[in-house]
C-alpha positions in Angstrom: 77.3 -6.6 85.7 74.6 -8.4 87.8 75.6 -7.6 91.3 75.3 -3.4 91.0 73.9 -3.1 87.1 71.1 -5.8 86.7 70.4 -5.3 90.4 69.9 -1.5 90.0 68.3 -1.5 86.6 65.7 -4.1 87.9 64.4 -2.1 90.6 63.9 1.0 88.0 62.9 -1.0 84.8 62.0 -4.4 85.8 64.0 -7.9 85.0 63.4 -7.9 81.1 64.8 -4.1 80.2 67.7 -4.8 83.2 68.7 -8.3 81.6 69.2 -7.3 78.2 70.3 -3.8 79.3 73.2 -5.6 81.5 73.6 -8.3 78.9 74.2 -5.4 76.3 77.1 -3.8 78.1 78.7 -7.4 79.5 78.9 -8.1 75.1 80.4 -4.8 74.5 82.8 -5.0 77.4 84.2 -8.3 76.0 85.4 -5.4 72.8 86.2 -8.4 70.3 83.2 -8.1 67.6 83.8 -12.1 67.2 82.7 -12.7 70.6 79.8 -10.0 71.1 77.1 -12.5 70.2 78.4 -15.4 72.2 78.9 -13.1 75.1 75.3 -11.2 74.5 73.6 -14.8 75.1 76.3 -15.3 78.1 75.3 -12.4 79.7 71.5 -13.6 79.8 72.4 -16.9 81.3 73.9 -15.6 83.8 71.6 -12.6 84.2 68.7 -15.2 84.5 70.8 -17.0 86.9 71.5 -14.5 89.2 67.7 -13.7 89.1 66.9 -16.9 89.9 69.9 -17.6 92.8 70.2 -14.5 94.0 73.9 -15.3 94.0 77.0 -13.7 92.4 78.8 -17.1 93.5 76.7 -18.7 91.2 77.7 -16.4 88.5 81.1 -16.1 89.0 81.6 -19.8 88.9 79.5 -20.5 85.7 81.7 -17.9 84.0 84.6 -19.4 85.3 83.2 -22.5 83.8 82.6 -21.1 80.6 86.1 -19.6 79.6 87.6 -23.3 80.9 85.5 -24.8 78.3 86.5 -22.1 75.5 90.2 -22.5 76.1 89.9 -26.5 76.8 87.9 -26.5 73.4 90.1 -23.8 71.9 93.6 -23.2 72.7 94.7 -26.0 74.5 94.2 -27.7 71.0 96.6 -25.5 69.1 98.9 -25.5 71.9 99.5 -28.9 71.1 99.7 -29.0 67.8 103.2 -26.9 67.7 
């Protein structure tokens, strides 16, 4: 989503239309209508973050990040409780 779609829709429409175009289609790619919000404000994060950084690495790693906390916060918790 921000390597070749915010990349390539920032050159055409400029950072604001690319970051909530990208952040549009990283929601709806997630297809759980639980999560779309969640992952709408995710994908802006992390667009701003690869606008600022320059760096997938970046991104990739706060994603990463992100679904650890969700399943730490989560499913570990009913995991346990079986």
């Amino acid at each position: 989503m921000r390597g070749y779609l915010l990349q390539g829709l920032s050159v055409r429409y400029g950072h604001l239309i690319a970051l909530l175009v990208s952040s549009l289609l990283f929601a709806l790619l997630h297809f759980n209508m639980v999560q779309m919000l969640s992952a709408f404000v995710c994908g802006i994060a992390l667009g701003l973050l690869y606008l600022r950084t320059g760096s997938l690495f970046c991104c990739i790693l706060t994603h990463a990040g992100y679904n650890l906390i969700s399943y730490v916060t989560m499913i570990l918790p009913m995991s346990n409780a079986t």
